[in-house]
N, C-alpha and C positions, 0 to 999 in steps of 0.2 A: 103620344107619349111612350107605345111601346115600342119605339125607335133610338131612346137611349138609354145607352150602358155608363154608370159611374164604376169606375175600376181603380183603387189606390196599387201603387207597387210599394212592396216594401221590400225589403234584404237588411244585411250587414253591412258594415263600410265595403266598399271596393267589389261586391259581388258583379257592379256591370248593369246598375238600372238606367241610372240615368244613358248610357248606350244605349240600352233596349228602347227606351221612351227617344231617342235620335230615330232609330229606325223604326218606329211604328210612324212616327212624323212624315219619315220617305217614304212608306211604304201607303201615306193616305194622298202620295203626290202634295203633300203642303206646298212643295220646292220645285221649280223649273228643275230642268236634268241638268241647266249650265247653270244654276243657280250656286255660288260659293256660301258654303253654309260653316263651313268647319266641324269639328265636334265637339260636344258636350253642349248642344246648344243650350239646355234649360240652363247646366250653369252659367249662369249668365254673370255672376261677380267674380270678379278677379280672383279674391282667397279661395271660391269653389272652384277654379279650374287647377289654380296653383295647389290647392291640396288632394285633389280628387275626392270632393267630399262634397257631399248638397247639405246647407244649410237650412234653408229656407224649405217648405215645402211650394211646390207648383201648380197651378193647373192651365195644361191646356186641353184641346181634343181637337178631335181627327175625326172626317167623314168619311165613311168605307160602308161600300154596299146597301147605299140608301139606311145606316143609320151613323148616328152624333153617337163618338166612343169618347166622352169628359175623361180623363186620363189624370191623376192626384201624384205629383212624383213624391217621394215624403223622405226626411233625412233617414240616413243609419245611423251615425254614432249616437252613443251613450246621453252624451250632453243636450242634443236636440229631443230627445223621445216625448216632451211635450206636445210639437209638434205633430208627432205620427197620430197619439190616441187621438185629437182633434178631428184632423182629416179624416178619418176612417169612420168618423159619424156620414160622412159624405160620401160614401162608398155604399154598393151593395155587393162588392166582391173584390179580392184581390189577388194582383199577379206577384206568388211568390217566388223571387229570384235568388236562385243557391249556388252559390260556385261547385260544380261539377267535382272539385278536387277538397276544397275544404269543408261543404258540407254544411249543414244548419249549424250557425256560430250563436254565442249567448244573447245579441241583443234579435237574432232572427227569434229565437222563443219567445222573449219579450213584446216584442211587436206582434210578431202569428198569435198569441195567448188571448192578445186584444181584439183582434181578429174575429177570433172564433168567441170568445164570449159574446160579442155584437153579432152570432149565427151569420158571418160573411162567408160565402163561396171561395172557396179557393182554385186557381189556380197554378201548378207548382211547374214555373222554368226552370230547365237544370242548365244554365248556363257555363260558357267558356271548357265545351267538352274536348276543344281542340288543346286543351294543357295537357302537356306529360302526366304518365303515371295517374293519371285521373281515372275513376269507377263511375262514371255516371247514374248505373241501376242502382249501386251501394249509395250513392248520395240520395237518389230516390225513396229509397227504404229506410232511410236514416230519417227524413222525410214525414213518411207515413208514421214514424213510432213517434216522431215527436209529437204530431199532431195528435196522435190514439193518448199520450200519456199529458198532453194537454183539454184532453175531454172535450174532443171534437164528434159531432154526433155523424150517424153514418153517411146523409148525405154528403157531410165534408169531408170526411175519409173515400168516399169516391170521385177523389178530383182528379180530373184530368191532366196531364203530365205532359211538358214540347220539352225538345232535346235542341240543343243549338248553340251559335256563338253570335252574339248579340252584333261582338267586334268585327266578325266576317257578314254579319249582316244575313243569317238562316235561320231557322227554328223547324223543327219537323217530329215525326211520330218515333224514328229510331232515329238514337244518334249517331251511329256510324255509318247513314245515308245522306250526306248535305242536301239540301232541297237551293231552290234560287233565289226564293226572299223569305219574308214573317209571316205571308199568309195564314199559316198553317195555323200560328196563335191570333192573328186576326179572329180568324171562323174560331175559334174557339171561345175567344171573349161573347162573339156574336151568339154563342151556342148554348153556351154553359153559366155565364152571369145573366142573372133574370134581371128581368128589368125593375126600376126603382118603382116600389111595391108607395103606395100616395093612403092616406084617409082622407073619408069626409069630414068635411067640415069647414070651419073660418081660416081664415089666411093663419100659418104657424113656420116661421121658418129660426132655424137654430146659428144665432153666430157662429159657426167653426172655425175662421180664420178672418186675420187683418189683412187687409191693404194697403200701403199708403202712396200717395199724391202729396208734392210740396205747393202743388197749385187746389186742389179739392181736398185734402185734408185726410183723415180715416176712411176707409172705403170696407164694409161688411162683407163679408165671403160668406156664403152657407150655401145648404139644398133644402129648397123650400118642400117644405112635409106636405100641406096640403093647404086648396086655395092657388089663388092665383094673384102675383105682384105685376103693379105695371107703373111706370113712369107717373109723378103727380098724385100718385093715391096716398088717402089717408091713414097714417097708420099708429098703432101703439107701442111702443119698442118699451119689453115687459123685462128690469133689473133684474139682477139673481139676487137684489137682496129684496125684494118684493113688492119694489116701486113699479110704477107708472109713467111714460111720459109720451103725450101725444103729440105727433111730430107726421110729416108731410114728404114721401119718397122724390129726390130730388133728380135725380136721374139712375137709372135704371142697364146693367150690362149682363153679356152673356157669355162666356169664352170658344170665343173661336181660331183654331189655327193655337196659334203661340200668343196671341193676344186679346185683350176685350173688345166685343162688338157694345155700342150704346145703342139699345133697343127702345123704340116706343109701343111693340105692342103686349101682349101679358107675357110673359112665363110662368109656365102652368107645374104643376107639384110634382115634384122627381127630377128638375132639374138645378142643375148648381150658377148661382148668378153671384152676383157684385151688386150690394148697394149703397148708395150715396144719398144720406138722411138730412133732410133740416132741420140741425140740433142748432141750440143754444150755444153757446161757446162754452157754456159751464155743466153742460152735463153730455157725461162721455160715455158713448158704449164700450161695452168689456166682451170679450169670448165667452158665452154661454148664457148669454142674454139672449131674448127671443124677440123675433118681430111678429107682430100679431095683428090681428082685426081690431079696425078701430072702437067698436061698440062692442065685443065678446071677447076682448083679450085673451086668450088661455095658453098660459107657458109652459115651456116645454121642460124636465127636467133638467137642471144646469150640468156641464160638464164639468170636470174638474182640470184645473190646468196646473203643471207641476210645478212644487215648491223648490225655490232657492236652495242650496245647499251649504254656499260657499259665499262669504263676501268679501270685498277688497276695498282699498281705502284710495278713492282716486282723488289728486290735489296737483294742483296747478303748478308749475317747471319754476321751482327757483333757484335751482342751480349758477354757479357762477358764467357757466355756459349758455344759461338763458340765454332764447330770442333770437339763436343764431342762426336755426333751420325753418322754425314753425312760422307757419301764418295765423293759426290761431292760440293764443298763447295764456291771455286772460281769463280769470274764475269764472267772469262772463260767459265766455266762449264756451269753457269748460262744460259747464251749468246747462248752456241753451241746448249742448251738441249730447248731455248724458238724457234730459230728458226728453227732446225729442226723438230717440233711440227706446224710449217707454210706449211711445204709440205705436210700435210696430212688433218688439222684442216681448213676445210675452212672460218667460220664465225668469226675466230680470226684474228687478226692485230697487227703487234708492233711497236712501235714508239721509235726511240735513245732520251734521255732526256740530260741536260746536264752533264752528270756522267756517266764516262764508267762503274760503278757499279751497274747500273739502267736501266730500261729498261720500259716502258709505253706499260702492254699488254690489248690489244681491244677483247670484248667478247660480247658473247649475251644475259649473265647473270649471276647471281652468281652461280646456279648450270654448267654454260659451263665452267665458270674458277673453279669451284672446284674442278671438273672432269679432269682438268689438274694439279691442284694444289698437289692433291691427290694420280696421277700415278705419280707424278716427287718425292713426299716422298717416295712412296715406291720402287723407284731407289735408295733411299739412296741422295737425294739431302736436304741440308737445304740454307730454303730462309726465306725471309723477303716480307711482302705484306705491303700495305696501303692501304687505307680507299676506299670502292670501290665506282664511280661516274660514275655519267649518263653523257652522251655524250649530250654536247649542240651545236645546229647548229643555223645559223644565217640564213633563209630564210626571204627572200622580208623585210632586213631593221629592221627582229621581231625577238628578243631573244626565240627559240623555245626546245623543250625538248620531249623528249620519251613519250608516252601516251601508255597505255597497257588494254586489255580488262583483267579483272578479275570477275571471276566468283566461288562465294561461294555457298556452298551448309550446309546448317544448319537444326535444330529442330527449329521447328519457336520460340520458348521460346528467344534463343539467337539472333533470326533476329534484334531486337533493337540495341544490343551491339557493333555488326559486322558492322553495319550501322553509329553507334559513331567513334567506330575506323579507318573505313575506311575513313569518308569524314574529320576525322581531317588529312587526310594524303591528303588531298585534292582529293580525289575521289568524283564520281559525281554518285547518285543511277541513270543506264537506268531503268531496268524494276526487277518487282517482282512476279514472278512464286511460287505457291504452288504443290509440286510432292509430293501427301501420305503425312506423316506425318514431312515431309520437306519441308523448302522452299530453294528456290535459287533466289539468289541478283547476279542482272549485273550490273558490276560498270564502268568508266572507270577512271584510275588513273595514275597519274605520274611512271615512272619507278623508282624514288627514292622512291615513299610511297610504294613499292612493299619491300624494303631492312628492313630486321628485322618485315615484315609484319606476316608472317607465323607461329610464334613462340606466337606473341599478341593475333593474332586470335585462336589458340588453345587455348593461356591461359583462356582466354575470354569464350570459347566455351568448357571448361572440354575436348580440343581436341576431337570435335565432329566434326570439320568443313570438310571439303574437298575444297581444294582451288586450283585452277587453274585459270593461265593467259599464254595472248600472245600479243607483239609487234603490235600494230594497227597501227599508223601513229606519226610523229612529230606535235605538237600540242604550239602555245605560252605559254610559261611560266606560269606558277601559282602559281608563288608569292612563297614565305619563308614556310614554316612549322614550325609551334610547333613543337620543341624538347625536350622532359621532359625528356631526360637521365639524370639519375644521377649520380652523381660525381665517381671518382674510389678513390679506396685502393689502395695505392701505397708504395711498400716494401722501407723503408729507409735503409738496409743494405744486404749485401749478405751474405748468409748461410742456414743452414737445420732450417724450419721453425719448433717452439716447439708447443705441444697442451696446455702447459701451456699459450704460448705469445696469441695463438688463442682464448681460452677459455676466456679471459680477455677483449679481444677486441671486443666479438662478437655483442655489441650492436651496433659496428660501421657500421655493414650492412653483407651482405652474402660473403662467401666468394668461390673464384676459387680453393684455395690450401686448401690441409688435412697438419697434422703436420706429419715432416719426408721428405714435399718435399722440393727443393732445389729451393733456390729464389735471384734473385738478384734485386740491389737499382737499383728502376727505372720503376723495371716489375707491372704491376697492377693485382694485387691479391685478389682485390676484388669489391664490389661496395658498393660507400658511400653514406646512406641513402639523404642524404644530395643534390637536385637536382641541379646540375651546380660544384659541389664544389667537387676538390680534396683534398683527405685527407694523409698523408706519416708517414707511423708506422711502429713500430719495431715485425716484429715476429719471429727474433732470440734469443731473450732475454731467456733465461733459468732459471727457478727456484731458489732461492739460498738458497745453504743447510745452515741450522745454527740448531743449538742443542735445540733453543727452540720450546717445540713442542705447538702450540696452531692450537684452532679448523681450524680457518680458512686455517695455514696454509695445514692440514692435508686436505682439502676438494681436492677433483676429478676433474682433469681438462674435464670440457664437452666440445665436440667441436661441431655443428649441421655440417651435411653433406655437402660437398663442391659440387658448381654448375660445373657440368663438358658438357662444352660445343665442339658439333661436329664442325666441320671443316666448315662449311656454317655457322654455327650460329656464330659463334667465328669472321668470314667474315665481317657478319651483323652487327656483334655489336662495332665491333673497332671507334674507331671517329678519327676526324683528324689528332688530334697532336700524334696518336698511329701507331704502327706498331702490325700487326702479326706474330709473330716468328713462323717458323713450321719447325720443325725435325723431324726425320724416328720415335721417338719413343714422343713427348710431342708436342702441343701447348700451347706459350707462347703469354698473349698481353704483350707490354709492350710501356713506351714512348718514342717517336723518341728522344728524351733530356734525358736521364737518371739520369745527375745532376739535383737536385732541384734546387740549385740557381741560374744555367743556365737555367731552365727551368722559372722562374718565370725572369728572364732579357730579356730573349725573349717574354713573355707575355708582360711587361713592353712596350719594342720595338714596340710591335702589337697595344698598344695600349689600352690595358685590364685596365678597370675602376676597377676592384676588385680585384688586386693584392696590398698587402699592402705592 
């Protein structure tokens, strides 16, 4: 057993792990030399490769020098950070990777913090040293303070340091000397991560991660503590809420290469396996539930898996456009595809509303629901969203609300701007750092001024900014916000919009649709200069031929470029009284009320001073 290393990698978004974890892969010969492999092999979904971002976390490993290196690749962004604490139970050391030019970013703190409270090794990669204008030693040292002012004891302050670019495929002791491959951090893993430390005692292994199978169903992820599992044994799988339920190991995996081997003989404590339980259909295991001995159960402390923050109202496409893209279309469908996305997603939640067409799903932000939002389109499902909202909880008697650290990184030119925008979002300046010819603002801010934040702040900033946040604590209220949205365009009839009707209109405000698309009364097609006020116009109207020819009529219909928004912004931007439509091939906003003069009798109803 003292032959293998559990090692998690963590970073920030886009530091270059999942690269490094391709070339340790090469570097244990996984792959023939003619083998076409590509890159990013872990991300293996379509939204990880199209965004550059690991969702999920991974495990494979690699054999190098007569030992098994289990390798845990684990997300960076904000939204995933459930995730990471998870895996790093299953760790006894990890590889932290820093971009060489930008340095330990706010969610690297966050995750290293985790780190080192669970007394893991560290080792620090200064990766992609071949960028311009990069200080590799200064990223080093920036490094070392963070770890010292996150109260790391001395043996983690002596962690060893490789210099390299994951992308060219080196690591070495200096970084202005390339070497020819990763060795260099191989031996190091092999050197410096001790091996996974086991107690005596009865079988104890801790859920850390789900798997799932559409043909075997849930599949347990952990590192068994001590004891030994093996195919057909019997065993107690001990609830975090303090039950019991004896049940019988149905088969049995190990990770090897990029995928599971099915083992029959034991795996013995310190190593990370996959099992598959003869459960009941009605009783389900959860993350941080323990598997135990069958006759001396004893469970492990539970972990905690991170709370929702944000929920959205997902319901089934009734638009007049229904049915025209999607294969899965019905509440049904809707229903079976949100909760089978609960056995595998853990920081999500759903809630039955009062409409079996509806459903109330709980998330940890708008990139974690877009990221589901986005794999269920491209199954061919169309749904309906509404307006996304922060979870409010009532502690000690006080209306409290989501608080998230945010941290921008700017030209100090823009630090003014960044500073207006944010604290009208009610954010609060902590502290102001100058890095070179940047500075970085720590703010902290409601998780509602964070919605539609990102898109201002690059406007603001000619998209120079870099922005990054994470879930800090529930915090009281703070009051209302300014909302200076402005009013929508709103299609008064349905049909294929003309550049003639566009051209005419356009001082009304910018618009979502080009002429040619297809629109119906109701849908909001654009935005009206006009802040608070909707507006409802015709852009089917066609031209009308008539024989006389004068200049004007001859003049060119001009139409300026339509604002074509992704799938998060589109999220961001909806308001209350709106839905988002989303089908395999268009999104549509449009309002929950389609009729206008149902729509302003319901204003009426609500009590709207401005409805005339």
């Amino acid at each position: 057993m003292q032959n293998i290393r559990n090692v998690a990698i963590i970073a920030h978004v886009d530091h270059g792990k999942t690269t490094l974890v391709d070339r340790m892969l090469h570097q244990a010969k996984l792959f023939r030399d003619n083998q076409e492999t590509g890159e990013l092999i872990l991300d293996n979904n379509d939204l990880e490769r199209e965004r550059g971002i690991t969702i999920l976390s991974k495990n494979v490993s690699v054999r190098y020098k007569g030992y098994k290196i289990n390798i845990i690749d684990t997300p960076g962004h904000s939204d995933f950070g459930g995730e990471v604490e998870r895996v790093l139970n299953m760790a006894d050391g990890v590889l932290l990777v820093v971009d060489a030019f930008e340095g330990p970013m706010p969610q690297t703190r966050f995750v290293l913090q985790k780190a080192i409270e669970l007394g893991l090794k560290p080792i620090v990669v200064v990766n992609k040293v071949d960028k311009p204008n990069c200080d590799p030693e200064l990223t080093q040292e920036a490094v070392f303070d963070l770890m010292f002012n996150l109260g790391a004891n001395n043996d983690q302050l002596e962690f060893p340091t490789a210099y390299g670019s994951a992308k060219q495929g080196w690591m070495g002791e200096d970084w202005q000397t390339p070497t020819e491959d990763i060795s260099y951090l191989m031996d190091l893993i092999i050197e410096h991560i001790p091996a996974p430390k086991t107690d005596e005692g009865t079988t104890q292994m801790m859920i850390s991660s789900l798997d799932y199978s559409s043909y075997l169903g849930r599949i347990a992820v952990g590192r068994l503590h001590r004891g030994t599992l093996q195919a057909g044994q019997a065993i107690t799988l001990a609830k975090r809420d303090g039950s019991h339920v004896k049940t019988k190991i149905k088969e049995l995996y190990v990770f090897e290469g990029l995928g599971k081997e099915r083992i029959k003989t034991p795996v013995e404590a310190g190593e990370i396996c996959a099992v598959l339980m003869d459960l009941d259909k009605n009783v389900a295991f959860e993350i941080g539930d323990t598997i135990c001995d069958i006759d001396n159960p004893e469970a492990l402390p539970p972990i905690k898996v991170d709370e929702p923050t944000m929920s959205m109202l997902f319901t089934i496409n009734n638009s007049p456009f229904f049915g025209k893209e999607g294969k899965y279309v019905t509440s049904r469908h809707l229903r079976d595809r949100l909760f089978a996305e609960l056995e595998k997603n853990l920081a999500m939640r759903i809630e039955e509303t009062g409409s079996p067409d509806s459903l109330l799903v709980y998330g940890r932000g708008i990139m974690h629901l877009s990221v589901l939002i986005e794999t269920m389109r491209r199954e061919g499902y169309e749904l309906q969203v509404g307006q996304p909202k922060v979870i409010i909880r009532e502690i000690d008697g006080q209306k409290c609300e989501p608080i998230e650290q945010l941290t921008v990184l700017v030209p100090e030119e823009f630090s003014s701007k960044v500073i207006d925008v944010v604290t009208r979002r009610k954010g609060e300046v902590g502290t102001i750092d100058t890095k070179g010819d940047r500075v970085q603002l720590d703010f902290t801010i409601p998780s509602r001024g964070i919605i539609g934040l990102r898109n201002t702040l690059l406007t603001a900033t000619n998209g120079e900014a870099i922005i990054a946040h994470r879930f800090l604590e529930f915090q009281p209220w703070k009051g209302d916000m300014d909302d200076h949205k402005y009013g929508a365009l709103i299609a008064k009839e349905t049909g294929e919009a003309t550049a003639y009707s566009i051209s005419k209109l356009q001082d009304r405000g910018p618009f979502f649709i080009e002429p040619g698309d297809h629109v119906y009364a109701g849908e909001v097609i654009g935005e009206s200069l006009r802040p608070g006020n909707d507006i409802v116009i015709n852009v089917v109207t066609a031209k009308n031929l008539t024989n006389m020819r004068t200049k004007s009529a001859d003049e060119k219909s001009t139409c300026s470029p339509a604002i074509k928004m992704s799938l998060e912004e589109a999220m961001e931007y909806i308001r209350e009284d709106e839905y988002l439509e989303i089908t395999p091939q268009h999104l549509r906003i449009r309002k929950i009320i389609l009729d206008e003069i149902e729509r302003k009798r319901a204003r009426i109803a609500a009590g709207d001073a401005s409805v005339s």
